[in-house]
N, C-alpha and C positions, 0 to 999 in steps of 0.2 A: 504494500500500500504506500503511495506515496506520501509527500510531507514526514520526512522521518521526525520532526519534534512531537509530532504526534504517535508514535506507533508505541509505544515501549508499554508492553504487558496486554497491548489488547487482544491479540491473539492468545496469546499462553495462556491464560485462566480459562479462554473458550473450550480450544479446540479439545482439551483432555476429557473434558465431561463431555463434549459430543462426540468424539471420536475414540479415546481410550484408545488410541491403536489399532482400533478393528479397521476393515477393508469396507468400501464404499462399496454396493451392491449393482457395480458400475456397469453390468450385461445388459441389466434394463433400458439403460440411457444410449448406448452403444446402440445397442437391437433398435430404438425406437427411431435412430437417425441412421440404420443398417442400408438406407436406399443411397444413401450418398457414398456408400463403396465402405470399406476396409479400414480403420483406421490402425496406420502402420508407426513403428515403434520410432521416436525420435523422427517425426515429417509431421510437420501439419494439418492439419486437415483442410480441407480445401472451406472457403468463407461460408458458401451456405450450409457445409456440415457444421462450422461453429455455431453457425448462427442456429440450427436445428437445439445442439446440445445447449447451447446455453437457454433459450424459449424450455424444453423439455425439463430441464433444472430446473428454472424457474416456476413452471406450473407446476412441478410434482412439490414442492415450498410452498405453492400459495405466493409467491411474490411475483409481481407485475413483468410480464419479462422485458416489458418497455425498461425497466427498472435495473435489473441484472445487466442488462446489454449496453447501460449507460455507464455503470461501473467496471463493467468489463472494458469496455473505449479509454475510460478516464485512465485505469491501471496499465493499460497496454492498447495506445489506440490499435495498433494493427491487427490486434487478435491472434496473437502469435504465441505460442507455448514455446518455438523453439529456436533459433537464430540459424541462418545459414550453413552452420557448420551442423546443426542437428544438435548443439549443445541447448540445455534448459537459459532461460536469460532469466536475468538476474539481475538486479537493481543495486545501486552503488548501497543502499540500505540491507538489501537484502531480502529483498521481495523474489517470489519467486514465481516463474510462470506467467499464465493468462491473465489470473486475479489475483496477483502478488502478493501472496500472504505471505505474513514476515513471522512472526515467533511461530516456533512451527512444534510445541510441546504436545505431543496424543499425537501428531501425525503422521503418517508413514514418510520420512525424509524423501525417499526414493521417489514414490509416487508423485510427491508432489511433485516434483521435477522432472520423471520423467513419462509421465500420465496424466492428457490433458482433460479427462473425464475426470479423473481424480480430483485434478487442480479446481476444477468448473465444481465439481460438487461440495469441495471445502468450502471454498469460496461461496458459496451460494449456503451453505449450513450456516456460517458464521454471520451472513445478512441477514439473515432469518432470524437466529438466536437474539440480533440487536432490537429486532421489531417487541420482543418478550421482553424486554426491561422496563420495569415500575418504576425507574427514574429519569426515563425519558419523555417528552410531551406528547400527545396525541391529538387528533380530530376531535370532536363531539360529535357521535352518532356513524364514524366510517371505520370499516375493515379492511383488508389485507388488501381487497383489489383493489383499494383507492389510491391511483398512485402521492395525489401527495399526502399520505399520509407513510407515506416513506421517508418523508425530510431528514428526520432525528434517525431513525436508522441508517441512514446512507453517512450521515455524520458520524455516527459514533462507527461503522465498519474504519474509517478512517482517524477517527481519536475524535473524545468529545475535550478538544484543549481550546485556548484560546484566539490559537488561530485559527478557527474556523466558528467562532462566532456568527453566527446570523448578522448581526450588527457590528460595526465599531463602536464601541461605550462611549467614544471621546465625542462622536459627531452624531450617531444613531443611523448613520447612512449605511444604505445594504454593505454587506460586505462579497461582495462579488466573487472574490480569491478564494473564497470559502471551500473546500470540498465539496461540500454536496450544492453549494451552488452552482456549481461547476457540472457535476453531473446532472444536476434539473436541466439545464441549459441545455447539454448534451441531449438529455429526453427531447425537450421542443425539437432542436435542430434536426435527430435521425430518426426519432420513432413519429412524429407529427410532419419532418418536414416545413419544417417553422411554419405552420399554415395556425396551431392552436396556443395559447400562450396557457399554461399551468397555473392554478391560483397562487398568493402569493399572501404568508401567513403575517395578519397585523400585530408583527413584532412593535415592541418595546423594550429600552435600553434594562426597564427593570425586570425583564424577564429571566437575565442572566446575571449571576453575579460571580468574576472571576479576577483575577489580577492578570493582564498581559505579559507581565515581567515573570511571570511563575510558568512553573510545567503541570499544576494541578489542575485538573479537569474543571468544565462551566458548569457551576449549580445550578440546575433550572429552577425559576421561583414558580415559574406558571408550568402546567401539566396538562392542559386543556386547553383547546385553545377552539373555536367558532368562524366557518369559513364562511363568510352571507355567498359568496360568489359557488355556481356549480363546480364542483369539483370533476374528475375525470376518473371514472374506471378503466381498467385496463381493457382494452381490443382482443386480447387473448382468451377470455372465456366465451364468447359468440357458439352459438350453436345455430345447428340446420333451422329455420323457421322461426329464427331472430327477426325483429323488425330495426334497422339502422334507420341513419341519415347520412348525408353527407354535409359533413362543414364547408364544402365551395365547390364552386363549378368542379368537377372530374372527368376524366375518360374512363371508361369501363372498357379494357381492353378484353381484344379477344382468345391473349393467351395472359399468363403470367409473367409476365414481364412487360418493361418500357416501349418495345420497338415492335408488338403487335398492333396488328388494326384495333381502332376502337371506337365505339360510340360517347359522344360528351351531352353529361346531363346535367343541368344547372345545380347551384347551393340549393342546399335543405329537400333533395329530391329524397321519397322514400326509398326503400333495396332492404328486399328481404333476405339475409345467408340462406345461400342452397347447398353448402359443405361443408368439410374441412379447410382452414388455412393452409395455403402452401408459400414454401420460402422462395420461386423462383431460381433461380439460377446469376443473376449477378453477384461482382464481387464488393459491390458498394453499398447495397441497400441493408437496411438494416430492418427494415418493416416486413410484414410478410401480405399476402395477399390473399382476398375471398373470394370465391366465387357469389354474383349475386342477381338479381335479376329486380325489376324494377316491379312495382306492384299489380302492374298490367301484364307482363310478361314480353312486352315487346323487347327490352333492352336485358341480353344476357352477356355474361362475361365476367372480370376477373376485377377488382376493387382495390386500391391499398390500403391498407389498416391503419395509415397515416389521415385519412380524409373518411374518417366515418364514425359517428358515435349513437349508441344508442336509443333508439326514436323513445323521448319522455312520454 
């Protein structure tokens, strides 16, 4: 993880009581992304298999995989377990892998270095565990698929220190630099395609109290917090005979992917899912795509889960 003045113990307490050294039940996750071929020992996997196993992590946790795929970017934008030479990368801290986990106490050393299912799964247990802390803040009234109600956990995967305050105490102005501001950002940009903007929590300077000058963690004074603005569930739990919308004009192509024919249908058209998601075949997109058909049936094709939410 990066920002080393933040990391010092926050992996070690975790990963022992999750992990205890046993082996990740990694065949499941492997088998479920088995169509994107073989994954061979020290080589990568090719983008839309990561992009498979990480979404897969993600659902089997309950966490948003918009969410996982932004922290996976933020630790290793390129999604790479291994460097050129096949050797594991490794962070002048000591991070290691996809999702750079640093103290690495209960965890299989090997694995994590050289097992990107492994590496994906620690990583993804440890975001999870941060969402279970009674001393971190939460929504009023949201659960696990709401993505911002991931903020404090994305923070504390990365340390809850004072440099990643929400605020600056001195001015109360966002703190941008922030880790997990940093990954919110990240969410808008690849899993939205800057088309939606994420609510944004009405912080107050009193809600934290910390010294900048210290290494000891932010108190949170507030634990609760009230968002009036709609929040965003995650695109990943859709099913066959969902009713969506689309947040702006779209093309509904006719394959999965950018460079199929397609038909465009204006903001706020209804589309109902008629599948499963699938990841496409580019090496850049980080969204996946639905198949869906418009409520008359005349317009069928393929959707991005960047431009669709929920019909209220």
């Amino acid at each position: 993880m990066k920002l080393p003045l933040v990391k010092a113990g926050i992996v070690t307490c975790l990963t022992f009581s999750l992990f205890n050294g046993q082996a990740f039940a990694a065949s499941e996750l492997t088998n479920t992304c088995s169509s994107f071929g073989e994954i061979q020992p020290n080589v990568n996997p090719s983008y839309p298999q990561i992009n498979c196993l990480l979404t897969n992590a993600a659902i089997k946790a309950e966490i948003p995989p918009e969410v996982v795929k932004a922290v996976a970017t933020q630790e290793n934008g390129d999604w790479r377990q291994f460097n050129d030479a096949g050797k594991p990368i490794k962070s002048d801290d000591g991070g290691i892998g996809l999702m750079q986990l640093t103290n690495k106490s209960g965890l299989d050393q090997n694995k994590l270095e050289n097992d990107i299912v492994y590496n994906i799964e620690a990583g993804v247990e440890v975001l999870s565990s941060m969402y279970s802390r009674l001393d971190l803040p939460k929504i009023k009234g949201a659960g696990r698929q709401v993505i911002e109600n991931w903020y404090f956990p994305v923070m504390a995967y990365n340390g809850t220190k004072p440099v990643n305050s929400p605020l600056y105490q001195e001015t109360g102005k966002v703190n941008t630099n922030a880790y997990q501001e940093e990954v919110f950002a990240e969410i808008e940009k690849q899993s939205y395609l800057n088309d939606t903007k994420l609510v944004q929590y009405p912080f107050s300077t009193l809600d934290f109290q910390y010294d900048r000058e210290s290494s000891d963690n932010i108190l949170f004074k507030k634990l609760e917090y009230t968002l009036t603005d709609q929040t965003h569930d995650s695109a990943y739990w859709f099913k066959s005979g969902d009713k969506v919308v689309t947040t702006t004009s779209v093309r509904i192509r006719k394959e999965a992917n950018t460079s199929s024919g397609y038909n465009t249908v204006p903001n706020g058209t209804n589309l109902v899912i008629s599948g499963d998601f699938v990841y496409g075949s580019s090496n850049i997109n980080k969204f996946v795509w639905y198949p869906v058909q418009t409520e008359d049936q005349k317009v069928k094709g393929y959707v991005s889960s960047a431009y669709i939410v929920k019909k209220q």
